[in-house]
C-alpha positions in Angstrom: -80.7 -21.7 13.4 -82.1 -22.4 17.1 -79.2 -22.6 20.0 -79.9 -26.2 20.2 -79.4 -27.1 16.5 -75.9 -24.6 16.6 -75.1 -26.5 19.8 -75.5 -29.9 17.9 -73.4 -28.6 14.9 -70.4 -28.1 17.1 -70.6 -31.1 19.3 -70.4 -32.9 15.7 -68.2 -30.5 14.6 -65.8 -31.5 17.4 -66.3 -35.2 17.5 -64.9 -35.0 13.8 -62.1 -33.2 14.5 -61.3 -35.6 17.3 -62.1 -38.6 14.9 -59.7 -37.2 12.2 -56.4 -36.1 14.5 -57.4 -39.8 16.2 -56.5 -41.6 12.6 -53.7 -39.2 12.4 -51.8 -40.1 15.3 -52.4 -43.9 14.9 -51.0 -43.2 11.1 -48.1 -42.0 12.4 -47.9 -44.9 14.8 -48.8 -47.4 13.2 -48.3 -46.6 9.3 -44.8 -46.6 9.5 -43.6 -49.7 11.2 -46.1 -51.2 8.6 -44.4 -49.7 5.7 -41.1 -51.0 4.4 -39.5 -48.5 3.1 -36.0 -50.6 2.8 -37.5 -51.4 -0.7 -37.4 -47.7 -1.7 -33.8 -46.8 -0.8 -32.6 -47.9 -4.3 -34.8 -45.5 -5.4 -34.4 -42.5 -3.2 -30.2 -43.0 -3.7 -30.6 -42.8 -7.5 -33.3 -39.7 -6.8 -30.7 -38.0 -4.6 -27.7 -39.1 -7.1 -29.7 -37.7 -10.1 -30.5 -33.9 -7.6 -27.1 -33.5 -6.7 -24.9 -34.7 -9.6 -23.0 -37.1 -8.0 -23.0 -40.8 -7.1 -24.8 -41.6 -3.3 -24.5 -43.9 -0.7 -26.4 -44.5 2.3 -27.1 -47.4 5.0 -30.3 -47.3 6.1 -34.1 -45.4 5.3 -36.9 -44.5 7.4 -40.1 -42.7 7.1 -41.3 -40.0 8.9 -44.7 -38.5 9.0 -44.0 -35.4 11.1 -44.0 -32.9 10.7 -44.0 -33.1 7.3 -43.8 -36.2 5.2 -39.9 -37.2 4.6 -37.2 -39.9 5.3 -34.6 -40.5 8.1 -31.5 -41.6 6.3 -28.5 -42.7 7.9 -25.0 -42.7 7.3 -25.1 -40.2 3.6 -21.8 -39.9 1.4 -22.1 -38.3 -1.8 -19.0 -39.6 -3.9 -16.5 -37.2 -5.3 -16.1 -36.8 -9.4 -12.5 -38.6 -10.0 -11.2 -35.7 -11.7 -11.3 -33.5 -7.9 -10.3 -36.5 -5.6 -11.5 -39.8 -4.3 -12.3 -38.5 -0.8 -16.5 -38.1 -0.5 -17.6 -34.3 -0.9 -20.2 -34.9 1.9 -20.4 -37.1 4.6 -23.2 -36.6 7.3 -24.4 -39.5 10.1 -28.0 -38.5 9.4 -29.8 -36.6 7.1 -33.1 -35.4 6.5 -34.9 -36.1 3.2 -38.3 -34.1 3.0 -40.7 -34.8 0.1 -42.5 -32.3 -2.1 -46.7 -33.0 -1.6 -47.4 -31.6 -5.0 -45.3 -34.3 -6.6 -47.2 -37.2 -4.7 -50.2 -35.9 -6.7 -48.8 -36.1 -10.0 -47.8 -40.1 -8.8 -43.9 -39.0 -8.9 -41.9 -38.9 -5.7 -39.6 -35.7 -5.4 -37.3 -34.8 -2.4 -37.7 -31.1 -1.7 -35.1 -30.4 1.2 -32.3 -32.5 2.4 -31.0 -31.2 5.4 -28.1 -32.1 7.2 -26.3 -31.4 11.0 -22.5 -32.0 11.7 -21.7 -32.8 8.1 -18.5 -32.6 6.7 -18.3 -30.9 3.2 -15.1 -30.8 1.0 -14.3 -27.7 -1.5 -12.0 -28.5 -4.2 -9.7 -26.6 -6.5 -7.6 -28.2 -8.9 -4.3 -27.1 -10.2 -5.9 -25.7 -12.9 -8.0 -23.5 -11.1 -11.3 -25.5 -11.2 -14.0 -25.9 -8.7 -15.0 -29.7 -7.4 -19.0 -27.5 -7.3 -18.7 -26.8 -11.0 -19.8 -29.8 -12.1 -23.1 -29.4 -10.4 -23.6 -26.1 -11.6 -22.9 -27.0 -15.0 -24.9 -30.4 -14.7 -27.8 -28.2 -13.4 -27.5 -25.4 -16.4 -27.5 -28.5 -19.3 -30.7 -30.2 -17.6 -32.3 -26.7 -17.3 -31.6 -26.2 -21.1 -32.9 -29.7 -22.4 -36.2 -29.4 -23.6 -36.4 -32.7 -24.6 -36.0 -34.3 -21.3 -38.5 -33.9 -17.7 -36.0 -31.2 -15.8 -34.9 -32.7 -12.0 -35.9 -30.4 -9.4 -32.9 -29.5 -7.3 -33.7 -29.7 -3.2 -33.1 -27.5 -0.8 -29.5 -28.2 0.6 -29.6 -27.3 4.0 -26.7 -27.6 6.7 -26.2 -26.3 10.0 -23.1 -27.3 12.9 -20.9 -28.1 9.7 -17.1 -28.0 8.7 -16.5 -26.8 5.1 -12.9 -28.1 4.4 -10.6 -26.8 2.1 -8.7 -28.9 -0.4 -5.9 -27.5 -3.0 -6.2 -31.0 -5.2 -5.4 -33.8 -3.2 -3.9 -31.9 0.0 -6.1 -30.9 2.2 -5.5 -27.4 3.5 -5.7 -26.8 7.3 -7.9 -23.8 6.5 -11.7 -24.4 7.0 -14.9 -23.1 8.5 -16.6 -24.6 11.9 -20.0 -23.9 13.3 -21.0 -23.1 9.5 -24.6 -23.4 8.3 -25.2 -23.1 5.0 -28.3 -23.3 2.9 -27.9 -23.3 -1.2 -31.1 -23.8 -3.2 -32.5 -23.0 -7.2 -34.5 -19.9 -6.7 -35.6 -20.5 -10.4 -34.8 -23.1 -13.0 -30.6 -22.9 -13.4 -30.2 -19.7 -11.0 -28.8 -20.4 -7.6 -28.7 -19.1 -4.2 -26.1 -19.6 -1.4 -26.2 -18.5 2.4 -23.4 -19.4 4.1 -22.0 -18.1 8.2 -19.0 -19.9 9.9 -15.9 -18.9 11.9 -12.3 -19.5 10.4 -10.5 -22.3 11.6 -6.9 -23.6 11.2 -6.4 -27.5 12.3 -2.4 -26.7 12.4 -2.2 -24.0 15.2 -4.1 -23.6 18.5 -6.5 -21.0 18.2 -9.5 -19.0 20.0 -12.5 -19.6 17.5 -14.3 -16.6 19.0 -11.8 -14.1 18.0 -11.4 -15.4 14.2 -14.4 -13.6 13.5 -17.6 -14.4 11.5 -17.9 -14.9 8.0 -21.4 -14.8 6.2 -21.7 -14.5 2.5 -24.9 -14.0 0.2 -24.8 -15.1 -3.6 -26.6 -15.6 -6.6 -25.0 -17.3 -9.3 -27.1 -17.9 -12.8 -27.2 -20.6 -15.6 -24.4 -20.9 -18.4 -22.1 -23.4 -19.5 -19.2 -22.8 -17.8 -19.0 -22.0 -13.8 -16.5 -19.1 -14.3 -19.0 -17.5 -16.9 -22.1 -17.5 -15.1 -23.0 -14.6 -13.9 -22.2 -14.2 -10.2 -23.4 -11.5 -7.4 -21.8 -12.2 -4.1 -21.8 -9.9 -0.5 -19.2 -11.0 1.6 -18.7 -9.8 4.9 -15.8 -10.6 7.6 -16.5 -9.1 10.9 -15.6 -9.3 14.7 -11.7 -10.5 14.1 -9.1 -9.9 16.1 -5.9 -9.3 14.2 -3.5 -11.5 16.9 -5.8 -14.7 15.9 -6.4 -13.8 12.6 -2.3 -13.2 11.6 -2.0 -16.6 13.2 -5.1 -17.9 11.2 -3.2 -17.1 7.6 0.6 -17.3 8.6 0.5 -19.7 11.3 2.2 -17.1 14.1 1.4 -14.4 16.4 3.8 -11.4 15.2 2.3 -9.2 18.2 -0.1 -7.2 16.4 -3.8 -6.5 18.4 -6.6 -4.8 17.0 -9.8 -5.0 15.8 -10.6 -5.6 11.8 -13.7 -6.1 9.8 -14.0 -6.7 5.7 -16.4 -6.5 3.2 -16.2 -7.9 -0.5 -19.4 -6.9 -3.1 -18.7 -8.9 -6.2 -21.0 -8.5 -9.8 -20.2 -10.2 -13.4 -18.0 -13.1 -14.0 -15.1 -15.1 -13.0 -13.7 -13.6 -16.5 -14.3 -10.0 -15.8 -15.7 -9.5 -12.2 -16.0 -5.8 -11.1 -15.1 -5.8 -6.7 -15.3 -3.5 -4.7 -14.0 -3.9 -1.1 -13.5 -2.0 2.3 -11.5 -3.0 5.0 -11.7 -1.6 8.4 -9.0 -1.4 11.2 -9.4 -0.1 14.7 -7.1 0.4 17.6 -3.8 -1.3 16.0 -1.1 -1.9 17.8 1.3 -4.2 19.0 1.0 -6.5 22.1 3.3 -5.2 24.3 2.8 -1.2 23.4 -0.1 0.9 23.0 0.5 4.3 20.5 -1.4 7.8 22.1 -3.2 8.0 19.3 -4.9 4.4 17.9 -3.7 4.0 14.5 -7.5 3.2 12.5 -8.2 3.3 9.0 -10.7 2.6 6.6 -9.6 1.0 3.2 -11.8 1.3 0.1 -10.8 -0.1 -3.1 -12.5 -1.3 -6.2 -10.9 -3.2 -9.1 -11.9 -5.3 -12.3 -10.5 -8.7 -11.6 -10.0 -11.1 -14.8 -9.8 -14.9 -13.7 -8.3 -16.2 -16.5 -4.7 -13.9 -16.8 -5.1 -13.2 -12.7 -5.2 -9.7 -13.6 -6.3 -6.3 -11.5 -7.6 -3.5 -14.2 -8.9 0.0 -12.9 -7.3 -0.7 -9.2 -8.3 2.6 -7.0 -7.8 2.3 -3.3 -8.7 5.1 -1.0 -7.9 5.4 2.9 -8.0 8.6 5.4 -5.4 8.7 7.5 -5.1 10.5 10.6 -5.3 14.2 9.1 -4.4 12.9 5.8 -5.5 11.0 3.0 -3.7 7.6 1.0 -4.8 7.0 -2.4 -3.6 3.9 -5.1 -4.6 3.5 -8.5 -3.1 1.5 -11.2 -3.2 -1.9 -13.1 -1.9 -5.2 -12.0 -2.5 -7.0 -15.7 -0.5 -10.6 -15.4 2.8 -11.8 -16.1 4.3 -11.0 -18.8 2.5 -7.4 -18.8 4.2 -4.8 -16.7 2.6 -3.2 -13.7 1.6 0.6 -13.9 0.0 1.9 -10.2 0.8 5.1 -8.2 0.9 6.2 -4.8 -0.5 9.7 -3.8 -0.1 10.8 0.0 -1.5 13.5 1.3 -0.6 15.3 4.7 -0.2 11.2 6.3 1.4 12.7 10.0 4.8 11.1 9.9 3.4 9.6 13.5 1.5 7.3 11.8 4.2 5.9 9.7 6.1 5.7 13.1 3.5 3.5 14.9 3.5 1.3 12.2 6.5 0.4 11.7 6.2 -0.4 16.0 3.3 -2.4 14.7 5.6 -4.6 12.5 8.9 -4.6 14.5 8.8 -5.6 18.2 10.6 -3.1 20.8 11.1 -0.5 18.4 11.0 3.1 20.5 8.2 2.6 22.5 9.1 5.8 23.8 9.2 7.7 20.6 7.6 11.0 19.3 7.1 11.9 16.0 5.8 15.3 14.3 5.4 16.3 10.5 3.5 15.1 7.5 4.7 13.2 4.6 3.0 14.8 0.8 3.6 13.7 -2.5 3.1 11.0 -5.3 5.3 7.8 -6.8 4.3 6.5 -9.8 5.6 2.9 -10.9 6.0 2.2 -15.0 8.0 -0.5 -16.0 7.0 0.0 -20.2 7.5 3.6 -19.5 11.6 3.1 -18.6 12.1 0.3 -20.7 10.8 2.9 -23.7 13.9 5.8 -22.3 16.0 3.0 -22.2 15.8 2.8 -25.6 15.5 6.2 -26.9 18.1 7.0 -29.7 20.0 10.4 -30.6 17.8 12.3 -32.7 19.4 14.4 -35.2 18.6 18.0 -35.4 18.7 20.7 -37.6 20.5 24.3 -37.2 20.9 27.1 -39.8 20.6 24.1 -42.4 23.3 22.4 -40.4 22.8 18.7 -39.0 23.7 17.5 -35.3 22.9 14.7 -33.2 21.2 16.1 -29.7 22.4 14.0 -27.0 19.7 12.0 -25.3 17.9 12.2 -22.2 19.3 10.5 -19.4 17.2 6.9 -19.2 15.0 6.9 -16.2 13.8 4.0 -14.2 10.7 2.8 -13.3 9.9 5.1 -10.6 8.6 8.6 -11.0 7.9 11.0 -8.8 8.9 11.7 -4.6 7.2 12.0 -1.6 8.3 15.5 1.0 8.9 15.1 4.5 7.8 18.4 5.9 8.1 20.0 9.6 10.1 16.6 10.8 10.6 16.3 14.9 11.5 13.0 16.8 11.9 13.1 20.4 11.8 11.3 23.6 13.0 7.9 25.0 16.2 9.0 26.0 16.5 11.7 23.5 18.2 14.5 25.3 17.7 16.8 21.9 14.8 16.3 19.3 16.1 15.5 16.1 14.7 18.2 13.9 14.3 18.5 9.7 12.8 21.1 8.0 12.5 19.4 4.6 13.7 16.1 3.0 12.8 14.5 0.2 12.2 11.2 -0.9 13.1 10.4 -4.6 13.2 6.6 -6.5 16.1 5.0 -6.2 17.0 4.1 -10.8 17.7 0.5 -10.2 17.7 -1.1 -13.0 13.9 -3.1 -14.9 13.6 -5.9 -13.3 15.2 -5.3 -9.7 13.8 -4.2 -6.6 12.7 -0.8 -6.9 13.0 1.9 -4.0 13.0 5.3 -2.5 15.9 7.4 -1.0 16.7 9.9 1.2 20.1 11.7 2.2 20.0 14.1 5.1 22.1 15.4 7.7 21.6 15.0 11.4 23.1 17.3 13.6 25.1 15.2 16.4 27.4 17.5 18.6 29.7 17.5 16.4 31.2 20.3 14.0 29.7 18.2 10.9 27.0 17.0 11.2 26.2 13.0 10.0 25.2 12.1 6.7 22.1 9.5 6.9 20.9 7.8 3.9 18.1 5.8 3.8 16.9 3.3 1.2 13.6 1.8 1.6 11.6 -0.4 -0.2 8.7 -3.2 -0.2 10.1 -5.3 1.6 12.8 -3.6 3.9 14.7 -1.0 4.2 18.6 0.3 3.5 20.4 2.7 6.1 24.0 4.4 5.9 25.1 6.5 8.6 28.7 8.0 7.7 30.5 11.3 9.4 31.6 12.5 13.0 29.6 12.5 16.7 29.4 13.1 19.8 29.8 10.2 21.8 26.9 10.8 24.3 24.9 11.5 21.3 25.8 8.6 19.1 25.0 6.5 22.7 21.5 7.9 22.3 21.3 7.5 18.6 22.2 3.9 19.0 19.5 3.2 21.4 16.8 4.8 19.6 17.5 2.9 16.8 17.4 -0.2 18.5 20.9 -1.5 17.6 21.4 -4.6 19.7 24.8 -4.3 20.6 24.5 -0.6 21.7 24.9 -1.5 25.5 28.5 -2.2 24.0 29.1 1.7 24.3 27.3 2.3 27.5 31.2 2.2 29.8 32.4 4.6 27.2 33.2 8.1 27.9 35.0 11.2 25.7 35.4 13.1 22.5 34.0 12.7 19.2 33.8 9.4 17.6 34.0 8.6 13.9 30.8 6.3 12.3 30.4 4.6 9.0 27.9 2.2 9.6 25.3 0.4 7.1 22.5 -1.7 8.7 19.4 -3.2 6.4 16.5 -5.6 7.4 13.2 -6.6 6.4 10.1 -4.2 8.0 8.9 -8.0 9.3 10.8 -10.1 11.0 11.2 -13.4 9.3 10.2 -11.8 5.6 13.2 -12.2 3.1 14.6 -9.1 1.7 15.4 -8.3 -1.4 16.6 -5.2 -2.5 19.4 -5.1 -4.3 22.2 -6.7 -5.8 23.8 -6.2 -2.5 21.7 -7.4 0.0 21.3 -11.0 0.5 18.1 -12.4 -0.6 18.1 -15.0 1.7 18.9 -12.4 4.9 15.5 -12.5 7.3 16.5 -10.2 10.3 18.4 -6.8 10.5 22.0 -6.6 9.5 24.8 -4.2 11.0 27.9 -3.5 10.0 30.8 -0.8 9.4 33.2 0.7 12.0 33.1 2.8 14.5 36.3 4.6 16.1 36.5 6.4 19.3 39.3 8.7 20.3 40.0 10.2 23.3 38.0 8.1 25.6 37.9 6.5 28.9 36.4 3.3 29.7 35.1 2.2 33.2 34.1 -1.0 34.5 32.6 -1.8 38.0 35.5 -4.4 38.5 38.5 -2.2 37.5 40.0 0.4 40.2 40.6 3.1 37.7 39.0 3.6 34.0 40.7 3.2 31.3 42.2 5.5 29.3 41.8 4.5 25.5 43.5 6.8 23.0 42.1 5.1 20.0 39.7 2.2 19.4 38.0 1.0 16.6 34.8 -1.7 17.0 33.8 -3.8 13.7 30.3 -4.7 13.1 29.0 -6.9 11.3 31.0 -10.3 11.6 30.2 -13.3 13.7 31.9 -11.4 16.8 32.3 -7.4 17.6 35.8 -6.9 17.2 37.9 -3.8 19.4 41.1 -3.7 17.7 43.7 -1.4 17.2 43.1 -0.3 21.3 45.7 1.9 22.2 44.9 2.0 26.1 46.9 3.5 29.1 45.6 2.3 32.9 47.6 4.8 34.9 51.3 4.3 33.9 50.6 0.9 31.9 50.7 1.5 28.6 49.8 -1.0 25.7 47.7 -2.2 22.9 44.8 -4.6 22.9 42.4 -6.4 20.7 39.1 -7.7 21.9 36.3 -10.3 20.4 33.1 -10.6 21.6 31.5 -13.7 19.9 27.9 -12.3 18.6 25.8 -15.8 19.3 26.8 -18.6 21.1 25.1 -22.1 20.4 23.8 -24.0 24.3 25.1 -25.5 25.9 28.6 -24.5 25.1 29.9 -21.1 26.0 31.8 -18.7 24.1 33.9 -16.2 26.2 35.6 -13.0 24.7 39.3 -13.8 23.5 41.7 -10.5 24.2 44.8 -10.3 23.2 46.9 -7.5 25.1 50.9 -6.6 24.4 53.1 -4.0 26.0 56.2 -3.5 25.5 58.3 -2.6 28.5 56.3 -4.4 31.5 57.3 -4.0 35.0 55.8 -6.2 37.4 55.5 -3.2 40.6 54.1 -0.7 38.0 51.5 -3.3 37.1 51.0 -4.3 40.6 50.5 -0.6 41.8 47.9 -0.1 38.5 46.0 -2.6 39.4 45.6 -3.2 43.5 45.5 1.0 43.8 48.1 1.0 45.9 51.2 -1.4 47.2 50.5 -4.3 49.1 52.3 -6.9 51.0 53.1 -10.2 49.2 54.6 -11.3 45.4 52.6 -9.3 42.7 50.7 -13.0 41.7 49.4 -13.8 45.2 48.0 -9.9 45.9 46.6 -10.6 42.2 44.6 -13.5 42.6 43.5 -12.0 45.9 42.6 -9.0 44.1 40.6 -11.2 41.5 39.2 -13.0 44.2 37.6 -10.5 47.4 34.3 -10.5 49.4 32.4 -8.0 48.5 34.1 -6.8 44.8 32.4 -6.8 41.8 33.6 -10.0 40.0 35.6 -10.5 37.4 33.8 -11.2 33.6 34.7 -14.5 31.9 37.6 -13.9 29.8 40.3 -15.9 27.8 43.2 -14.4 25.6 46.8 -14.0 25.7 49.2 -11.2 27.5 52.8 -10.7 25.4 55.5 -8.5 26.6 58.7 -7.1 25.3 60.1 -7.2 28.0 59.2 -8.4 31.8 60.8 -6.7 34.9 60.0 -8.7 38.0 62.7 -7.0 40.6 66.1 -8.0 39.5 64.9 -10.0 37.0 64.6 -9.4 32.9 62.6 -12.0 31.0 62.5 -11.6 27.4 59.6 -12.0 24.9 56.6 -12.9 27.5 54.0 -14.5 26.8 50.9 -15.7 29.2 47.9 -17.7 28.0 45.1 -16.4 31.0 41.5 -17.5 31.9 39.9 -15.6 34.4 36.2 -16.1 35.7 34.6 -14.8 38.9 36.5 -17.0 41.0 39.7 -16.4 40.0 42.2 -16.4 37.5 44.0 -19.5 35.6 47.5 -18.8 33.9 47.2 -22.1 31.7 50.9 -21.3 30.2 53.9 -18.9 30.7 56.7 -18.9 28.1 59.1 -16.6 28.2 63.4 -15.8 27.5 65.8 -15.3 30.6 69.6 -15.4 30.6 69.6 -16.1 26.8 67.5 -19.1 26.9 
């Protein structure tokens, strides 16, 4: 071919081209304002009714040429099945409706993709545990097996910038996904497909969307009857959460805790006998207000068999390192009415771990605190195994041709096995001297089948005194038991106090002395707010710690800022545990005054009322100069009530605390005068003090 003729070719070659994407463009501008399409929207609703399984409504079509052949639609709801609600299970403002080519050829019209933006898609679960989607999948698996009948061709569902909502029935949870796009499409006639991403959201709390993490999941679920017997593969992942927003996410509050989590979920077989396996990864845990030396991390893998149907856990084996050691659970979770059967294996967990996470769960808990040792050993949980020694009978033996019963095993409860504490040091935050074990041993607690189970512990703490204290601790799922009982140092029981994190320690900071005398039970849940059950005698309704029990002092002195001279205080014995902290019994001397006392200290008080202490004081041979001298330091000019007041009342003195109470006296010496059977009802605040009555006996009457 000469250049001329191969110049001529693409000149024409060209001008065609030009010709053709010349009608194009006026197709697409003027074919469609030509073509009503309003007559076709009865058509393409029951089209997308009979695709999706459910009924469809729209307002308005359009067609659309570019850039592939398809419809605008406006205003979409696809009706809900009756049985899962009457709100729509999608609603978008547009939609597009692309159509398959190949279908056009065989002179049938077939939608291909529908895809959606800002739609609003509603999952359903009935009380009976059914899913508003299995109607589709089963409608989809019946048209798939009909021979008899032409088999619909399922579009492409395609959203992006969409809110999956939740539903439990009619409520609607506040739990959904924002920003979600999904796609779900048959990859073959009656096996499905789903993509899904979004971020958790809760409607009912404020919360930071970027720190509730991404969720994406991958699944392919395949034809049979029923949705909880097709055969399902899913990959779920969970990543990028921050444990503050995602506690609020599922419980509605912030607790405190901070720290970085991610999840996975791989899921293959049925709803009736799925096998999961799972990891779940923590980093850098800890509360808001305290960071632990070491982050507490770990790295949770478990796998189970999960039934649907009895909501039972079969072949449960969960595996976590540790620090330096190594957490292992295995067991069977089969359903009520079946008993439980799992264990618990530790091995070498550093008891500093245990430590910062009970800081985790409980706010202001020894931040300061320093914990050394390692925790080994194994608890097994059988419920059929202690009813079975409950019931064991006497078994007759035989010796030398001579019958006897054998007395029976003593019946043991559900809980098998213990867990050693080994090398045990605490120290710091205001510990003047570690508190040191070499070994203790946690063993099961036999409560009876059927109430909280739990492990104890008895130990003895060395505390300045002669004998050392007797601790037992009870602890359990849900909280924990403590009794301390035996004599201490005062100093020492100060410090115990405080590292404990009793709330009314601060009561024993003015004291001073000897030895004091504890018995003392306190119990709580490890979460604040989380009932706690263990035990016929705890109260299951108690949600925060509990103290109570008594604790004398002897020998002591007692100083406060506004006094001249501390008190001396023989004996004293404080009561926990009632709606006020009770010193009674307080026999007290302040120099050459001598007496007995009783002091209340209401607990709580309700705003805006206040609640003062009460005392009640009694003496029995008062006299007025005594008194006077005791309490200015030295004598002074003027009647004992004037130098009192003024005393009660200086420039510069530490003020008074706000007290009320009672003063009672045997007998009242003011100079000359006797009076019999005193009795003074007192208030004294900052500014002064108010002697609101005075009764009292003189000259017989």
């Amino acid at each position: 071919m000469t250049k001329d003729k191969q110049g001529r070719y693409k000149k024409y070659t060209r001008l065609w081209l030009a010709l053709a994407l010349l009608v194009v463009i006026l197709a697409v501008l003027v074919v469609p304002p030509l073509v009503s399409v309003s007559r076709y929207k009865s058509r393409i609703t029951q089209l997308m009714a009979a695709s999706l399984g459910r009924p469809v409504r729209l307002s308005s079509v359009e067609l659309r040429l570019l850039p592939r052949p398809g419809f605008l639609l406006t205003d979409l709801t696809v009706e809900e099945d009756p049985a899962y609600g009457a709100e729509p299970v999608l609603h978008a403002n547009s939609v597009t409706a692309s159509i398959r080519l190949l279908s056009l050829w065989r002179g049938k019209l077939e939608i291909g993709r529908i895809s959606v933006d800002e739609a609003s898609l509603n999952l359903v679960r009935t009380g009976t545990g059914r899913w508003n989607l299995d109607t589709l999948f089963r409608n989809a698996a019946v048209q798939s097996a009909d021979r008899e009948h032409p088999v619909i061709a399922y579009p492409y569902l395609d959203a992006t910038n969409s809110r999956i909502n939740i539903k439990d029935g009619a409520e609607k949870l506040p739990f959904s996904l924002v920003n979600a796009d999904l796609s779900f499409w048959q990859e073959n006639s009656g096996d499905w497909r789903i993509r899904l991403r979004g971020q958790p959201a809760r409607t009912d709390v404020s919360l930071d969307s970027a720190d509730t993490g991404v969720v994406r999941l991958e699944a392919t679920v395949h034809r049979a009857p029923k949705l909880r017997q097709m055969p399902v593969h899913v990959d779920l992942e969970w990543r990028e959460a921050q444990l503050g927003q995602l506690t609020r996410l599922v419980i509605g509050s912030d607790p405190g805790w901070r720290g970085d989590l991610t999840g996975e979920l791989h899921l293959d077989g049925t709803a009736e006998a799925a096998q999961v396996k799972t990891r779940l990864r923590a980093s850098n845990v800890h509360r808001a207000e305290f960071a632990p030396a070491a982050p507490l991390d770990f790295d949770a893998n478990c796998g189970f068999v999960y039934h649907y149907s009895g909501r039972t856990f079969e072949k449960l084996v969960c595996d976590s390192p540790l620090g330096d050691g190594h957490v292992r659970l295995a067991g069977d979770l089969r359903g009520e009415g079946v008993p439980p059967h799992f264990s618990v294996e530790l091995d070498r967990i550093p008891v500093q771990a245990g430590l910062d996470a009970l800081r985790t769960v409980r706010s202001g808990f020894g931040p300061g605190l320093e914990a050394k040792g390692s925790i080994s050993g194994k608890i097994t949980y059988a419920e059929d195994a202690a009813a079975q020694n409950m019931q064991e009978t006497p078994v007759k033996t035989s010796i030398h041709g001579r019958s006897r019963l054998q007395k029976p095993r003593p019946a043991q409860g559900p809980l098998t096995g213990s867990f050693t504490v080994e090398g045990f040091q605490l120290s710091g935050d205001g510990l003047s001297k570690p508190i040191r074990l070499a070994k203790a041993s946690l063993d099961p607690v036999n409560a009876p089948v059927g109430q909280p189970q739990g492990l104890t512990a008895t130990v003895a703490i060395p505390s300045g005194a002669p004998t050392p204290l007797a601790v037992t601790a009870q602890v359990g799922l849900s909280g924990y038991k403590l009794t301390v009982r035996g004599p201490a140092n005062l100093a020492r029981a100060k410090e115990l106090a405080h590292v404990a994190g009793v709330g009314n320690a601060a009561i024993l900071d003015p004291l001073s002395g000897d030895a004091v005398a504890m018995d003392l039970s306190a119990e709580g849940p490890w979460v604040a707010g989380q009932r706690l059950s263990m035990g016929s005698a705890a109260d299951p309704e108690a949600t925060a710690d509990r103290v109570s029990g008594t604790v004398t002092v002897r020998n002591a002195s007692w100083k406060a800022n506004y006094l001249a001279s501390p008190v001396e205080i023989a004996q004293a014995t404080l009561h926990l545990g009632g709606p006020s902290l009770l010193w009674d019994s307080v026999a007290f001397a302040y120099g050459p005054v001598k007496g007995t006392a009783r002091l209340e200290l209401p607990a709580a008080c309700e705003a805006p009322q206040t609640c003062p202490p009460r005392f009640e004081v009694q003496f029995g041979v008062l006299n007025a100069a005594v008194l006077q001298s005791a309490v200015l330091g030295a004598h002074q000019q003027g009647t004992l009530l004037s130098t009192l007041i003024a005393r009660l009342r200086p420039a510069a003195a530490p003020a008074w605390p706000q007290l009320e109470g009672t003063v009672k006296a045997d007998s009242l010496i003011l100079g000359p005068v006797t009076l019999r059977e005193a009795s003074a009802t007192l208030r004294l605040a900052a500014g002064g003090i108010d002697i609101t009555s005075l009764e009292a006996g003189l000259l017989g009457g």
